[in-house]
C-alpha positions in Angstrom: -8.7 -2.2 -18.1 -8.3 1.6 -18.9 -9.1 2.3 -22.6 -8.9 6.0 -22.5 -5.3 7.9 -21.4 -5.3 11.6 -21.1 -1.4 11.7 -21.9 1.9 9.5 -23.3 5.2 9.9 -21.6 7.5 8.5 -24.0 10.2 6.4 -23.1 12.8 9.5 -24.4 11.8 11.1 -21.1 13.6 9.0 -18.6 16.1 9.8 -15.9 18.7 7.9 -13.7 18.0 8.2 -9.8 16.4 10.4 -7.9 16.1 14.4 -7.7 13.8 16.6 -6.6 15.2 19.0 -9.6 14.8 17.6 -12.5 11.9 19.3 -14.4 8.7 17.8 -15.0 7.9 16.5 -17.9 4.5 17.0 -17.8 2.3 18.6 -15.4 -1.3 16.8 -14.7 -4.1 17.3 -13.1 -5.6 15.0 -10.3 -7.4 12.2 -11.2 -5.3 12.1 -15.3 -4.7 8.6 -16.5 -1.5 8.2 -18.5 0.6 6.0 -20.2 4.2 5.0 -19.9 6.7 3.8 -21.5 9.2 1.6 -19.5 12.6 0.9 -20.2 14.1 -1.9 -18.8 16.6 -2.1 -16.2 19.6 -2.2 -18.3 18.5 0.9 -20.0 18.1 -1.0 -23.4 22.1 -2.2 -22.9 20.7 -5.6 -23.1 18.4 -6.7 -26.3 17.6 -9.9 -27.8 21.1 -10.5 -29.1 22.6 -10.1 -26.3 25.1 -12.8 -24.8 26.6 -13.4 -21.4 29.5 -11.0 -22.8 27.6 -7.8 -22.8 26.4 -8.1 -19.1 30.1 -7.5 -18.2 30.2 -4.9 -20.4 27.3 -3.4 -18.2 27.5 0.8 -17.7 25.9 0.8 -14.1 25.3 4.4 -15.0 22.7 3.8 -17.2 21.0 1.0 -14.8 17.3 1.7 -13.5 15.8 4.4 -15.4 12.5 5.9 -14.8 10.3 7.1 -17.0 9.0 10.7 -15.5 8.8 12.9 -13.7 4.7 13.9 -13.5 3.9 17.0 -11.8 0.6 16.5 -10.2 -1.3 20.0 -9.4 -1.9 20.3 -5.9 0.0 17.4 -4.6 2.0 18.2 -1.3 4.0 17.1 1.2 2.0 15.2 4.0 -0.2 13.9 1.2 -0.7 10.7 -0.4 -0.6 9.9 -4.2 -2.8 7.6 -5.1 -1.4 5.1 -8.4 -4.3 2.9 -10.2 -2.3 0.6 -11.7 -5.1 -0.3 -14.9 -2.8 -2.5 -17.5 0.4 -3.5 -18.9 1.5 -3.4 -22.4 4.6 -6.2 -22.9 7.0 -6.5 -25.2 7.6 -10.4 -25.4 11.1 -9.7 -25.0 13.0 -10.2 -21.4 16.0 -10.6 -19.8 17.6 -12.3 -16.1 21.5 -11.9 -15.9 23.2 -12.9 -12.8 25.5 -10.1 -12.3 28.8 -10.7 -10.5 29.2 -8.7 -7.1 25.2 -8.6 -7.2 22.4 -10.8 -5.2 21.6 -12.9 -2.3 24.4 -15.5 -3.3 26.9 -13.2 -5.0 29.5 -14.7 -2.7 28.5 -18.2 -4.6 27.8 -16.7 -7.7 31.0 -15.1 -9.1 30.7 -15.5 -12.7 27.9 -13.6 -15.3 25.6 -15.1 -16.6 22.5 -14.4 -18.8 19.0 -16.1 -20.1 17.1 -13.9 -23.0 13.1 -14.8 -22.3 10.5 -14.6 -25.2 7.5 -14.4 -24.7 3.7 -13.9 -26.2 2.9 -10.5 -25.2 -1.2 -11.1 -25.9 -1.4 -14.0 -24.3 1.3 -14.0 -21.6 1.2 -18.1 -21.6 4.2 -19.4 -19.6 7.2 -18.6 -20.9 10.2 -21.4 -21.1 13.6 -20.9 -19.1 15.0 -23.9 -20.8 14.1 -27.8 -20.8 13.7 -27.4 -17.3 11.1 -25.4 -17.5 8.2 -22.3 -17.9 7.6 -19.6 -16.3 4.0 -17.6 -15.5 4.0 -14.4 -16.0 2.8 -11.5 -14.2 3.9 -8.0 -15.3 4.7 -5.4 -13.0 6.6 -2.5 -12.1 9.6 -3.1 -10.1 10.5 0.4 -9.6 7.7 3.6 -9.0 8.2 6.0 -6.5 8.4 10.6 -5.8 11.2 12.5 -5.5 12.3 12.8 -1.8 12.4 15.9 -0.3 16.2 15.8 0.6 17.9 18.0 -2.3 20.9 16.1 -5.0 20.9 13.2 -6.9 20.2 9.9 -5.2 20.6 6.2 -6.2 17.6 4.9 -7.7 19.0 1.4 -6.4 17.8 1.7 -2.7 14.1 1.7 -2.0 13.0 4.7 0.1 9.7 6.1 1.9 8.8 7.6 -0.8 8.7 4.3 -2.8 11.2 3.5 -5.9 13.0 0.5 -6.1 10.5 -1.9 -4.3 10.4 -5.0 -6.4 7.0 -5.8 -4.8 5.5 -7.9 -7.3 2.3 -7.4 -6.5 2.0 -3.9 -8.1 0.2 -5.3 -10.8 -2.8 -4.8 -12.8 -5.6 -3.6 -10.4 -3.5 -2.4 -7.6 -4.2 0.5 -5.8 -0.5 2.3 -4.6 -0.3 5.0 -2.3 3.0 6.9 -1.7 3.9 9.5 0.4 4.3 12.8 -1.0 7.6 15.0 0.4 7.9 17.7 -2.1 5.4 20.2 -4.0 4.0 18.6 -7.3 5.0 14.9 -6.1 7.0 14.0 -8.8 6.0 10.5 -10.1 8.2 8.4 -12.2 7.9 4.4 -12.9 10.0 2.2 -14.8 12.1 -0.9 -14.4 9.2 -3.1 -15.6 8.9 -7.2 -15.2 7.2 -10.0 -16.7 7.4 -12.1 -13.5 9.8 -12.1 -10.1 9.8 -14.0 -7.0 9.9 -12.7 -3.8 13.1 -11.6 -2.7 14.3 -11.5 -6.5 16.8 -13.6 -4.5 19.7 -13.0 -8.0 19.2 -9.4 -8.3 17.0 -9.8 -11.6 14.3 -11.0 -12.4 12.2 -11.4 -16.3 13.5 -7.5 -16.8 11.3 -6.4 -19.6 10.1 -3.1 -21.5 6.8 -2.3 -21.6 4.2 0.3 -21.3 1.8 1.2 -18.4 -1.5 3.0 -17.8 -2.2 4.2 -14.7 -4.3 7.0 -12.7 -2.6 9.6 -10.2 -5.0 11.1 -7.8 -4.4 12.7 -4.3 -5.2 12.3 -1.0 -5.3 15.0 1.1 -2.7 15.2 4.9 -2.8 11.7 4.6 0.0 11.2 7.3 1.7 8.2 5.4 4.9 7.2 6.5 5.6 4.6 3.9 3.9 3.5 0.8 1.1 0.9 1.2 -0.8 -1.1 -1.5 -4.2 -2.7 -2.3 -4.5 -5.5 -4.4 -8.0 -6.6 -6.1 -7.8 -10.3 -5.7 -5.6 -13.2 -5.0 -1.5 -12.5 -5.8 -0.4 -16.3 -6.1 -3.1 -17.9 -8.4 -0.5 -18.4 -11.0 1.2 -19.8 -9.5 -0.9 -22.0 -6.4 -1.9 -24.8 -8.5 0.6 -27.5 -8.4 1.9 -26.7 -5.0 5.5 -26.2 -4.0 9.1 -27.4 -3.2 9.9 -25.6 -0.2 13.2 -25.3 1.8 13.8 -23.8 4.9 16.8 -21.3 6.6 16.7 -21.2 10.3 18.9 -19.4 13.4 19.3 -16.1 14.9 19.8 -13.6 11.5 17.3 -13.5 8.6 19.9 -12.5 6.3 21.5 -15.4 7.1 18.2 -17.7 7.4 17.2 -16.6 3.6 20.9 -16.7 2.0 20.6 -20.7 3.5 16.6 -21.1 2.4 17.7 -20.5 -1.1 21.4 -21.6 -1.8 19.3 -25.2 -0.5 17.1 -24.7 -2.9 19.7 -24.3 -5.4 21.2 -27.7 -4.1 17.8 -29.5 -4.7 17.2 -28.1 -8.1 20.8 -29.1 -9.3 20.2 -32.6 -7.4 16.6 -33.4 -8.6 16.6 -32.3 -12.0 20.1 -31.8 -12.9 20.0 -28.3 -13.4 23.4 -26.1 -13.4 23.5 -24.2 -10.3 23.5 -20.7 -11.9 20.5 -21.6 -14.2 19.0 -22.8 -10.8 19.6 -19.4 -9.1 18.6 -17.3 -11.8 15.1 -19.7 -12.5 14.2 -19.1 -8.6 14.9 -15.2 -8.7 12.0 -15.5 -11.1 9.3 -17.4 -9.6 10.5 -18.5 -6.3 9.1 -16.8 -2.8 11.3 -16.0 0.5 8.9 -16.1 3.6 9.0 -15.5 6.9 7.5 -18.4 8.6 8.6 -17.4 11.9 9.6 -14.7 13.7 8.9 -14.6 17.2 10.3 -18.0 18.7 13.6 -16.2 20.1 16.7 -16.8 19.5 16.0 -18.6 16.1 13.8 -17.4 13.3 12.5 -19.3 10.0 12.7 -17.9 6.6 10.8 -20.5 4.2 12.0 -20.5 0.2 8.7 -21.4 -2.2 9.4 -23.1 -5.3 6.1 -23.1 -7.5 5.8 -26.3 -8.8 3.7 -25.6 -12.1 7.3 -24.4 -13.2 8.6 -27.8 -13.6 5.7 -29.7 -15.1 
């Protein structure tokens, strides 16, 4: 844990996609440690009080914002920017919607729907979906990433070389990121943070959550990097390993398709075996619940495996 931070960039200083120019808000020298603070997805649209009405009431607009950008002296393209990730500062508050038009299953999943989570942000103990059950927590940040170096405004929605909307949740505390720079200065932003997600956030959401970050930017010099690549400082899955899992399985010639049937099966168990509604079922997996690839090279037919922790249930 980082104790000491060099600067704050307030939540104020946010923007919505990505653009090489948009000014920095603060410039920094290599090897700074700063803190962030996040936004969540929704842009603060969605609070406590919210209800399943004000997801359709939604201003996609305002969806994704980063906090940023960070100029970082030196930083050019063919570098690398190196992101410590040190700690995360939660709110306790969080949200997963299932957002019509939106998702792995939005074909099956027409209709909104929301969940508001609280949570202990000290303690981060698992926090309860419903009757059916809690959630561990891991905090990360779903979106961090530089300007590119093609000029306008771009969608923060797709991720892109240069990082952004990756929803890797294992860009956690003790992670070491590196991104590749295209443009002069770099231009760092983070935001859409989380308080857990499975892979493949298989809904579209997962525990969206504001919260703060400290982290380190350093460079590294002509690092040739052609996409971002991360190191993590121990085991990713311990909190979730310990009671094994319910897995089903997608299988035939596209992994699109593979994954879409791994989960919408998993769906089908959860409604079957614990009488779960099938929304509350799809939202509960985009939160903990991992898409695999099992298999990949046993033409024409490929696995894609769906893990469903089972600590969640018990």
């Amino acid at each position: 844990m980082c104790s000491k931070t060099d600067h704050t960039i307030h939540g104020a200083h946010h923007h919505f996609g990505w653009d090489r120019s948009i000014p920095p808000v603060a410039t920094v020298a290599p090897g700074a440690t700063l803190e962030f603070e996040c936004l969540d997805s929704s842009g603060g649209q969605l609070t406590p009080a919210s209800t399943v009405a004000d997801v359709a009431r939604l201003d996609f607009g305002r969806i994704n914002p980063v906090t940023g950008p960070i100029l970082v002296e030196g930083a050019e393209p063919g570098d690398a920017l190196k992101v410590t990730i040190h700690q995360f500062k939660p709110s306790g508050f969080g949200w997963t919607a299932n957002i019509p038009g939106f998702g792995l299953l939005a074909d099956q999943f027409g209709e909104a729907a929301l969940h508001v989570w609280k949570y202990d942000p000290a303690t981060l103990a698992p926090a309860a979906f419903s009757p059916f059950g809690r959630v561990p927590l891991k905090p990360f940040a779903g979106t961090i990433g530089l300007a590119p170096a093609e000029p306008g405004l771009h969608s923060v929605v797709p991720p892109r070389r240069v990082g952004g909307n990756m929803d890797i949740r294992d860009l956690a505390a003790g992670t070491e990121l590196y991104l590749p720079v295209e443009v002069a200065g770099a231009l760092f932003s983070i935001g859409d943070t989380h308080a857990a997600q499975g892979d493949g956030e298989v809904c579209g959401t997962a525990i969206e959550s504001p919260m703060s970050v400290v982290l380190s930017l350093d460079l590294v010099k002509a690092a040739g990097l052609e996409t971002p690549r991360f190191t993590t400082s121990g085991p990713v899955t311990r909190h979730l390993d310990a009671k094994g899992y319910e897995v089903t399985t997608g299988i035939g010639a596209d992994l699109m398709e593979a994954a879409r049937g791994a989960v919408a099966r998993m769906v089908d168990h959860l409604c079957r075996t614990r009488g779960m509604a099938a929304v509350d079922a799809y939202m509960l997996c985009s939160v903990c619940a991992d898409l695999r690839i099992s298999e990949i090279v046993d033409q024409p037919n490929w696995v894609v495996s769906f893990y469903f922790p089972r600590i969640v249930l018990e």
